[in-house]
C-alpha positions in Angstrom: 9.1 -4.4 25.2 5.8 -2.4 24.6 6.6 0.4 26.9 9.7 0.5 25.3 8.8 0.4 21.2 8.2 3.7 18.9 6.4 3.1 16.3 7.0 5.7 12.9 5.8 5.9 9.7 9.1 4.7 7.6 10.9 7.2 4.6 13.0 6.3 1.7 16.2 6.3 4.0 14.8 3.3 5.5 14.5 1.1 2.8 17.7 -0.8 3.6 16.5 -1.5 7.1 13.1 -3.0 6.0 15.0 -4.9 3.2 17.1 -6.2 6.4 14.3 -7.0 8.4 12.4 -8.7 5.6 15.9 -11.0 4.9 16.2 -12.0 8.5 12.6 -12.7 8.9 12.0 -14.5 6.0 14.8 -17.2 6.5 14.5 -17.4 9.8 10.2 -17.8 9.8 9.3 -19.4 6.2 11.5 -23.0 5.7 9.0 -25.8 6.2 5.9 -23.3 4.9 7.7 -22.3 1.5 10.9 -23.6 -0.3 14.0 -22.2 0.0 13.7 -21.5 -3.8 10.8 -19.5 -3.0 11.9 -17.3 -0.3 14.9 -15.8 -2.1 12.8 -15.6 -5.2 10.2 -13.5 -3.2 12.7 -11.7 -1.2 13.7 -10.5 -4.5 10.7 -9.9 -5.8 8.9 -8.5 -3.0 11.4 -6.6 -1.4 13.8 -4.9 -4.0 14.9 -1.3 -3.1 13.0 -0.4 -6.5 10.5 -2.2 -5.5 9.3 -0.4 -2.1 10.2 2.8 -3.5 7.4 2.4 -5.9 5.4 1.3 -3.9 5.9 4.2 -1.3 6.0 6.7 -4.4 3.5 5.8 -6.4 0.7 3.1 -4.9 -0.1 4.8 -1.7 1.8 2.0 0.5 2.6 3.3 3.9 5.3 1.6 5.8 5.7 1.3 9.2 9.1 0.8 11.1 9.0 -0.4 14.9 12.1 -0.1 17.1 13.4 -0.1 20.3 12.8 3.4 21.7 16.3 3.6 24.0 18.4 2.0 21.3 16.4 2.4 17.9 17.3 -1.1 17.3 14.6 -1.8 14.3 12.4 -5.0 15.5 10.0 -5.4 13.0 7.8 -3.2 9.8 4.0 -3.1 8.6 2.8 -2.2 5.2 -0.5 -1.1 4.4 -2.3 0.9 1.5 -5.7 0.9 -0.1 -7.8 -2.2 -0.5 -9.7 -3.4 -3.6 -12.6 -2.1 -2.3 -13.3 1.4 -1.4 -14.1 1.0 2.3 -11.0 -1.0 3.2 -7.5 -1.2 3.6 -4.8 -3.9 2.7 -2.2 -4.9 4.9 0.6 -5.9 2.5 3.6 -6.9 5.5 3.4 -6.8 9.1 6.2 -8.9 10.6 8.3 -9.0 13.6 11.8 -10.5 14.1 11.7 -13.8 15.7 13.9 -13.0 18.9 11.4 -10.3 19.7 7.7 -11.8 19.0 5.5 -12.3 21.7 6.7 -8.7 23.2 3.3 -7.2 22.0 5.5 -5.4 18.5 2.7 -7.1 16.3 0.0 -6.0 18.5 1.1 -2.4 19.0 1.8 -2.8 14.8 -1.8 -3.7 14.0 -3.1 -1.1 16.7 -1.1 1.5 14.8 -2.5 0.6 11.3 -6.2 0.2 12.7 -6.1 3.4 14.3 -4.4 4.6 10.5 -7.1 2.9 9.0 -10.3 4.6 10.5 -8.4 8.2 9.5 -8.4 6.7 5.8 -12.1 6.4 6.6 -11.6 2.4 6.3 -14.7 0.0 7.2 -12.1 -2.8 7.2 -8.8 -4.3 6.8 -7.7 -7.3 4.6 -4.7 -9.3 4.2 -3.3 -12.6 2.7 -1.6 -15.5 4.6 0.3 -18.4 3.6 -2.6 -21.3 4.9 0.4 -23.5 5.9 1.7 -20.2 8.3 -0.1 -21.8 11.5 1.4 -19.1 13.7 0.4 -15.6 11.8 -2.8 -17.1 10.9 -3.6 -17.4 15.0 -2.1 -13.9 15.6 -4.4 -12.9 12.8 -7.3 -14.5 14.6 -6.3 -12.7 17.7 -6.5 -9.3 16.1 -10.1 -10.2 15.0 -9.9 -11.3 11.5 -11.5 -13.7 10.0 -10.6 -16.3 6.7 -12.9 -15.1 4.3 -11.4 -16.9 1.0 -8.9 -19.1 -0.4 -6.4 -18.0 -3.0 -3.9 -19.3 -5.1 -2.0 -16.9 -7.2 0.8 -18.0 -9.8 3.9 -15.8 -8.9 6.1 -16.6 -11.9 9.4 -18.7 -11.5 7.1 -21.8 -11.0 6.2 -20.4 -8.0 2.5 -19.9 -6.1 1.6 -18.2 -3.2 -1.6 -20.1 -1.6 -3.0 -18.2 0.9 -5.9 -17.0 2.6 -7.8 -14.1 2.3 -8.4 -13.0 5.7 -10.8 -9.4 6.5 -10.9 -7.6 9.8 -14.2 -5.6 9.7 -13.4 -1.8 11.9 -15.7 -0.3 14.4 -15.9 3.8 13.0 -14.5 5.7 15.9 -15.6 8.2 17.3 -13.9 11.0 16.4 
């Protein structure tokens, strides 16, 4: 699918496709890692229209959308802004729809955001992960990052989100 995936920088019209994507994804990927409960409440939370608005308003959050190029059939979305630090970046989402992983989306994603990255002058990228998400965490080793921390952050609604801290240091380019 790689020769055949665009990759663009998403705009406020596309909100109701990431929401989409993030629905799908979500049920389909997260039962046995987080409850039910959970997923709907962080569907809601996370992924509000409001919500991502904001967040490409006002926090600096860039969103990517990637598609099919013949039939711009959306596959999956990345979301990435400043870091804590100064040097780096944080990916906040990068997730591909089930039916279409292992096509090289993800990959051609992080590429994307990397290259993104280094034009924000970025020494590195960091990102959390559910520790009981088996598969992103080894697509996340793949890409070069490594666990650098565990965190558990209290979510409200009884809820947690115990992850990993995972950092992906970038080589400056050389342009």
């Amino acid at each position: 699918m790689e020769s055949n995936l665009a990759i663009r920088e998403a705009r406020q019209d596309d909100i109701a496709t990431i929401r989409d994507l993030a629905d799908r994804i979500w049920r389909a990927s997260y039962p046995g890692i987080i409850s039910e409960e959970q997923i709907a409440y962080m569907l809601k939370w996370m992924y509000s229209a409001e919500k991502i608005r904001e967040e490409m308003t006002n926090e600096s959050i860039r969103y990517l959308i990637a598609s099919e190029q013949d039939s711009g059939i959306a596959c999956g979305f990345a979301a990435f802004g400043p870091g804590e630090e100064s040097h780096e970046v944080f990916l906040h989402k990068l997730y591909v729809l089930p039916e279409c992983q292992r096509q090289g989306i993800g990959t051609a994603m992080m590429a994307e955001i990397e290259t993104l990255s280094q034009t924000m002058k970025a020494q590195a990228i960091a990102l959390r992960v559910n520790r009981g998400n088996t598969n992103a965490i080894g697509a996340y080793e793949k890409f070069g990052f490594l666990k650098t921390r565990e965190l558990c952050s209290d979510i409200g609604g009884g809820f947690v989100m115990d992850d990993f801290l995972m950092t992906k240091p970038l080589t400056p380019s050389d342009s």
